[in-house]
C-alpha positions in Angstrom: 56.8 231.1 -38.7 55.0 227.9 -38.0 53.4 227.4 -34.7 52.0 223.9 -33.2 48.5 223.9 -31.4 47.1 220.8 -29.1 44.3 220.0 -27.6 45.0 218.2 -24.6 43.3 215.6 -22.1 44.2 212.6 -24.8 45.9 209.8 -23.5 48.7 208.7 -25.7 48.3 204.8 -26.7 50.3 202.7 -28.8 53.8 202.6 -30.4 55.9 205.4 -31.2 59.6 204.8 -32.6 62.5 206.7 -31.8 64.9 208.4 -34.1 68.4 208.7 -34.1 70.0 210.3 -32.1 71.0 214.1 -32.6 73.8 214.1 -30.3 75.2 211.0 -31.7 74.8 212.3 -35.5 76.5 215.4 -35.5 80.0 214.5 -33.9 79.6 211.1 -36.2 79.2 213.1 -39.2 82.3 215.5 -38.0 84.5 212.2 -37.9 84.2 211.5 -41.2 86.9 214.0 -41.9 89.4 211.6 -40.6 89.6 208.8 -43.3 90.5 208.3 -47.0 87.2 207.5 -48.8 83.8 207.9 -48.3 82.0 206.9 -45.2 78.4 206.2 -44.7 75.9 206.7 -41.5 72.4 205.6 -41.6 69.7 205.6 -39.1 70.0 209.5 -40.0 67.4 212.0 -38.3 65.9 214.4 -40.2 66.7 217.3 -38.3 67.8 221.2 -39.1 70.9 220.6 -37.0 72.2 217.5 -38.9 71.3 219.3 -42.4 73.4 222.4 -40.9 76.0 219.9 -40.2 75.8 218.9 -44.2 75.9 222.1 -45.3 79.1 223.0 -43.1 81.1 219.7 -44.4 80.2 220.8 -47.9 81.6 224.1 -47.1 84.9 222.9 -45.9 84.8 220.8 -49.0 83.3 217.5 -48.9 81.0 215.6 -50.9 78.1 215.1 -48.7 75.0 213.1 -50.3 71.6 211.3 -48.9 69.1 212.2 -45.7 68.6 209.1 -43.9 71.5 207.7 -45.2 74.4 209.8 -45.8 77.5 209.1 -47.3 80.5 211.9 -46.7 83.8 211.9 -48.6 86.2 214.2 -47.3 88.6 216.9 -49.8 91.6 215.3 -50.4 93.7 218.4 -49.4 93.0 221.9 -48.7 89.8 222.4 -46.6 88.5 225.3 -46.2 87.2 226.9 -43.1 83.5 227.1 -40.7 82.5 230.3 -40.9 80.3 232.3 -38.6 77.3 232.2 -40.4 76.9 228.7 -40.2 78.7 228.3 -36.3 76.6 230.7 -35.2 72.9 228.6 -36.1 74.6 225.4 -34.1 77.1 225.1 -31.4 78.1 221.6 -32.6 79.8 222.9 -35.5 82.9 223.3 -33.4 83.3 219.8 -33.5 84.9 219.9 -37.2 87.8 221.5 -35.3 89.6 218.5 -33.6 89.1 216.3 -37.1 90.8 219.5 -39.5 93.9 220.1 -37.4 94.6 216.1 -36.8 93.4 215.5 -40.6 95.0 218.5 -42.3 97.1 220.2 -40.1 95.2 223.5 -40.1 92.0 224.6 -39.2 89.8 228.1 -39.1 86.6 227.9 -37.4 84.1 230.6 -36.1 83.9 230.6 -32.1 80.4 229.8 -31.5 79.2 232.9 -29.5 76.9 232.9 -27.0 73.6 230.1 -26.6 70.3 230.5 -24.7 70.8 228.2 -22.1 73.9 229.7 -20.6 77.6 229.8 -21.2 79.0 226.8 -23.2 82.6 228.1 -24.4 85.3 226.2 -25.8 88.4 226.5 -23.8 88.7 223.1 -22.6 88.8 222.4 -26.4 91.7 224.9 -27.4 93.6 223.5 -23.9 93.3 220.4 -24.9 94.9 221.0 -28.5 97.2 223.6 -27.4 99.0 220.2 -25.0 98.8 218.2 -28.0 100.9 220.5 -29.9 99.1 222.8 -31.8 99.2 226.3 -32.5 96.6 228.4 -31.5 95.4 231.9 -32.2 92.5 233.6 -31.4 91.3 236.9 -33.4 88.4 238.6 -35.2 85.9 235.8 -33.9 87.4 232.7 -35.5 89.9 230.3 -33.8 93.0 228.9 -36.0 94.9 226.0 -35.4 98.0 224.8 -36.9 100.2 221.6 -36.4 102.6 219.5 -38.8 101.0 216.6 -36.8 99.5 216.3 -33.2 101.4 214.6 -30.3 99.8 212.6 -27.8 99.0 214.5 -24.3 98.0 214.2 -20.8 95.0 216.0 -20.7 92.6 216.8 -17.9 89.7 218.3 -18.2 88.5 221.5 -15.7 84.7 219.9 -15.4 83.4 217.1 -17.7 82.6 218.3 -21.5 80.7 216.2 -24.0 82.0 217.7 -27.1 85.8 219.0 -25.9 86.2 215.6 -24.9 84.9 214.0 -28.6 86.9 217.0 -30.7 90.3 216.1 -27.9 89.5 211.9 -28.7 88.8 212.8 -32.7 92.2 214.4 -32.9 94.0 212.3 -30.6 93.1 209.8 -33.1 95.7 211.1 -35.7 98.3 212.2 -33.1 101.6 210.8 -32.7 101.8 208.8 -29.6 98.9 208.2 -27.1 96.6 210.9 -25.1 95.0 210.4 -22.0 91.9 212.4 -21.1 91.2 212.5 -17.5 87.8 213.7 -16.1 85.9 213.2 -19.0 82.9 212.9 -19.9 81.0 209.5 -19.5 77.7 210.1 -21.9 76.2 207.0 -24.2 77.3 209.7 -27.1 81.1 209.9 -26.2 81.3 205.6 -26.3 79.4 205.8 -29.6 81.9 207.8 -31.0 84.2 206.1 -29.5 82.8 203.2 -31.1 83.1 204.4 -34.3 86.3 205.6 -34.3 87.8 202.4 -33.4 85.5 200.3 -36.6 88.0 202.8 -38.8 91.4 201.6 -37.3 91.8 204.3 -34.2 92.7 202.6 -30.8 90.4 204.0 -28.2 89.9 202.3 -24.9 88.2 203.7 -21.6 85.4 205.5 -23.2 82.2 205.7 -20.6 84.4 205.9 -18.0 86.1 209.2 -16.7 89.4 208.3 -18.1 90.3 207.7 -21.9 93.0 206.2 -23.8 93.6 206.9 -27.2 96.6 205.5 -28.9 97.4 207.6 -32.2 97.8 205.9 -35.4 98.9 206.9 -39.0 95.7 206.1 -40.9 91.9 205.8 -40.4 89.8 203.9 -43.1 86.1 204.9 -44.1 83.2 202.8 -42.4 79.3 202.5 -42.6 77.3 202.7 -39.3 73.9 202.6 -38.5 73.7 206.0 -35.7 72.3 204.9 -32.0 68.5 205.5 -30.9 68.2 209.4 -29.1 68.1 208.8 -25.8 66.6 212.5 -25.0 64.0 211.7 -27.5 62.8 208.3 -26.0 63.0 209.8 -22.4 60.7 213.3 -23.9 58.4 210.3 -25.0 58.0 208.5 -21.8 57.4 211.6 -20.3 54.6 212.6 -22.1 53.3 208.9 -22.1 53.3 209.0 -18.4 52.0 212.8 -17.9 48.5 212.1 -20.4 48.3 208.9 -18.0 48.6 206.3 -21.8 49.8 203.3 -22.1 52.7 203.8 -24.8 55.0 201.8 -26.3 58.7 203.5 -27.2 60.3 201.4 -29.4 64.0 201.5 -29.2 64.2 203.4 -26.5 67.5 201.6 -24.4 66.6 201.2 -20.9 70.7 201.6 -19.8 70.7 204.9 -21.4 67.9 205.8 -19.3 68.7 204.8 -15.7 68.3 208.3 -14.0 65.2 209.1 -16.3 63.4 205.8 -15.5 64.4 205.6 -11.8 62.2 209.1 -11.3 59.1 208.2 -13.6 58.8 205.0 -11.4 59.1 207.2 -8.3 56.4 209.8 -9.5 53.9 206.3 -9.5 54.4 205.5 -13.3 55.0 201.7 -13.9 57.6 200.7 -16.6 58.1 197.4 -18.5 61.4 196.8 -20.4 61.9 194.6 -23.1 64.7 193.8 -25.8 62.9 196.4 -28.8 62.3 199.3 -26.2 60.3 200.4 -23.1 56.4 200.7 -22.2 55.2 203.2 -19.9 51.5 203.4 -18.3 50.2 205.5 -15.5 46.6 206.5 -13.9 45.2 208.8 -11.4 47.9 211.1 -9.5 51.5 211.4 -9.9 54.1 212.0 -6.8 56.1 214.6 -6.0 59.7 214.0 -6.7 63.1 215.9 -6.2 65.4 216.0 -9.6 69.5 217.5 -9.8 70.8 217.3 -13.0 74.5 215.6 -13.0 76.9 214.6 -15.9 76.0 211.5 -17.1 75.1 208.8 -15.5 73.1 211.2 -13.2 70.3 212.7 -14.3 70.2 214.6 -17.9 70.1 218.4 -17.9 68.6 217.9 -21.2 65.8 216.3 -19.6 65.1 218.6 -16.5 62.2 220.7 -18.4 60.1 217.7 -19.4 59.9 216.8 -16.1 58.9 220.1 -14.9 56.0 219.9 -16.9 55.2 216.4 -15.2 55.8 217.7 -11.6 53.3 220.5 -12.4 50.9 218.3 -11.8 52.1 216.2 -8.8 50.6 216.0 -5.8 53.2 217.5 -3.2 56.0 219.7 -3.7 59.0 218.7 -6.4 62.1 220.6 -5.9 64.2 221.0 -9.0 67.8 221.7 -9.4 69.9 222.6 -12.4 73.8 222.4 -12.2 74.8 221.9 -15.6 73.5 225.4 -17.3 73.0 228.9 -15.7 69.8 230.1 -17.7 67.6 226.5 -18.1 64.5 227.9 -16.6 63.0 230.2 -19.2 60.6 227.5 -19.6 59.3 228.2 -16.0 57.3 231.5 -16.8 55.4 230.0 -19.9 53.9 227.0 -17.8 53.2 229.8 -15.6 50.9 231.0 -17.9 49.1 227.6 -18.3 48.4 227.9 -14.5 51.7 226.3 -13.2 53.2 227.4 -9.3 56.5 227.1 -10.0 58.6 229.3 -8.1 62.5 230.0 -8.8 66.1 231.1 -7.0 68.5 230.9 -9.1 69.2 227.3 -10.3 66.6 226.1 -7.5 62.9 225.7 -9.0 60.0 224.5 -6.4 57.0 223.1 -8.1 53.8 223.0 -6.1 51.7 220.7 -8.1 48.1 222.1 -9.4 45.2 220.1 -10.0 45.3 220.5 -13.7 46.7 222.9 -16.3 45.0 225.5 -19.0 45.9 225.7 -22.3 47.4 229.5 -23.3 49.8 230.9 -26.1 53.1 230.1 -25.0 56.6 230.0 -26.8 59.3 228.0 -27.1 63.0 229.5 -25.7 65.4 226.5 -26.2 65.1 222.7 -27.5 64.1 221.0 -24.5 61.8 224.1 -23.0 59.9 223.3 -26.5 59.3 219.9 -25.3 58.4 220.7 -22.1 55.5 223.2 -23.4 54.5 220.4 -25.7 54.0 217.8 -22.4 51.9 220.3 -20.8 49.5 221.0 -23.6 49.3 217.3 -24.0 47.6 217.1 -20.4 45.5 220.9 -20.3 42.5 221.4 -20.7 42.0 223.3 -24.4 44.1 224.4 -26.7 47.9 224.9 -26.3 49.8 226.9 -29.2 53.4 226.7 -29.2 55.3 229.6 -30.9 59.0 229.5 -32.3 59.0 225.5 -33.0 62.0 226.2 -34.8 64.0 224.8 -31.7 61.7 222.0 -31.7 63.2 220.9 -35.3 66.6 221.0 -33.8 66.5 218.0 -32.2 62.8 216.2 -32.9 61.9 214.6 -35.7 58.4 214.8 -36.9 57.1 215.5 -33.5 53.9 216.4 -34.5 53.5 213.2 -36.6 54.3 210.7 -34.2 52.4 212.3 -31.8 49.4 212.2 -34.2 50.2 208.6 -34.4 49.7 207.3 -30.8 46.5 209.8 -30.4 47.7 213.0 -29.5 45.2 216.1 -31.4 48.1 217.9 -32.1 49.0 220.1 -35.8 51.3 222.2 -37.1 50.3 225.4 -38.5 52.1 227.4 -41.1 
């Protein structure tokens, strides 16, 4: 199993480009199933999720072809089903379930199980379709579906949900009459669907705001579309910019994805210049405590807590940390103990004393973001970091070690 080993105390300088996004690719790639005829999305990360998306639309029977730029042509009849052994590597594969029952009329899909971070379940999702018509049965681990056609619904959501609400607007799209989704979610991701969606005929209207529209319609044509920059990405990168106290360069990076994350780097003493082709962060001497909640979208990104937690390790003051969106998002917090963190838990409540400097150790990585977060802090300690299990670091970055490399970073990966 491949590990990743840095040497820190090397500012990062220069330009580093971000990818597409992840979160944007794989419910993109799910929508495909809608339309007659092959679409096409480029701007494609190379990432094990996305390929586990390909392998899961070739399963249910689709002609899937390219990396960067993939072109997908859905079966003409008779999909078959997701199973298990490929739900169970990726949450997002769930998402194929809104596009089957509004495409086909009948869909059998593995529930997703359990994830690291905490509970993420999928009965907003079956609510949502059961209002819209659909038949719904739940038994040995798989979730079937069945409807002649989908009818438009009021639906409100229990809490905001990023993919209920695109697998509730993908098959709204095919319904019979118009679906309103009320408390949903507002995330960059859910308008670039939305986006999308609309370039192949559907009538969408409301997206980034907490109430959608979605007027059915009989017929959705194919499209091409270049996916959106990855906003978690560009923010991990500014981040790490900041925390080695460079002067970097993110191209692409979109400043109003980034409100929340830019609006606490400037208050930990980093200075931040936008432009039109992305965002440049510099930053000397000592950083600032500062206090972080994670919100839905537009407040501050769950998926971004951990970076920062490596950054207010070594802030002067104390940085209280708060995580509402996921029960179990700390397990990052006892391996930057061991490169001489104080970070001190209570449930969702972390307090960070900043230290003076960190060590590098042998840590390893629990979830996608904690991965990035270990990768921060052996950026800026003094020796060598090695980060086990980087698998979940090839979930959602691509090439980390490379563009790192790039803008001066001493970082490898070893087989």
């Amino acid at each position: 199993m491949d590990s990743i080993e840095i040497k820190g105390g090397t500012p990062l300088q220069g330009t580093i480009q971000v990818s597409g996004a992840k979160n944007a690719a794989l419910p993109l790639l799910a929508s495909a199933l809608l339309p007659h005829g092959e679409s096409t999305f480029t701007n494609v990360p190379d990432l094990v999720d996305v390929r586990t998306m390909g392998k899961l639309l070739r399963h249910i029977g689709c002609e899937v072809s390219g990396d960067r730029s993939i072109s997908i042509r859905p079966p003409a009849s008779d999909p078959k089903g997701a199973p298990y052994e490929l739900v169970k590597t990726m949450r997002a594969s769930v998402l194929v379930l809104g596009p089957l029952v509004a495409r086909y009329g009948y869909a059998r899909v593995s529930l997703p199980g359990g994830c690291a971070i905490g509970a993420r379940p999928i009965d907003q999702h079956l609510k949502g379709l059961r209002l819209m018509g659909a038949e719904v049965i739940l038994e040995h681990g798989y979730v079937e579906c069945k409807a002649k056609r989908l009818r438009g619904a009021m639906i409100v959501f229990d809490m905001p949900t990023v993919t209920g609400c695109e697998n509730l607007m993908m098959a709204a799209a095919l319904a019979d009459g118009t679906t309103i989704l009320e408390n949903a979610a507002r995330e960059p991701e859910i308008e670039e669907l939305a986006f999308v969606l609309n370039k192949m005929g559907a009538r969408i209207q409301g997206a980034g705001t907490s109430v959608i529209k979605i007027e059915g319609v009989e017929k959705l044509e194919p499209i091409e579309h270049a996916i959106m920059p990855d906003r978690i990405e560009a923010g991990t990168f500014l981040v790490a910019g900041a925390a080695t106290r460079g002067d970097l360069y993110v191209r692409g990076a979109r400043p109003d994805h980034l409100d929340a994350v830019l609006a606490k780097l400037r208050r930990a003493g980093a200075k931040i210049e936008v432009d039109a082709e992305g965002i440049r962060v510099r930053a000397e001497g000592r950083f600032q405590s500062m206090d972080i909640t994670t919100q839905p979208h537009p407040g501050f990104p769950t998926d971004m807590q951990a970076q920062f937690m490596a950054l207010a390790a070594i802030a002067d003051g104390q940085s209280i940390i708060k995580e509402q969106i996921f029960e179990n998002r700390f397990m990052h917090v006892s391996e930057l103990a061991r490169m001489g963190a104080d970070i001190q838990t209570d449930g969702r409540v972390a307090v960070v004393r900043g230290v003076a400097g960190l060590s590098g150790a042998e840590v390893m990585a629990t979830d996608l973001r904690a991965s990035a977060s270990l990768v921060i802090a052996g950026l800026v300690a003094e020796g060598t970091t090695k980060v086990q299990r980087v698998y979940h670091l090839d979930r959602g970055y691509e090439h980390i070690e490379a563009k790192l490399q790039a803008v001066g970073a001493q970082i490898q990966r070893v087989p």
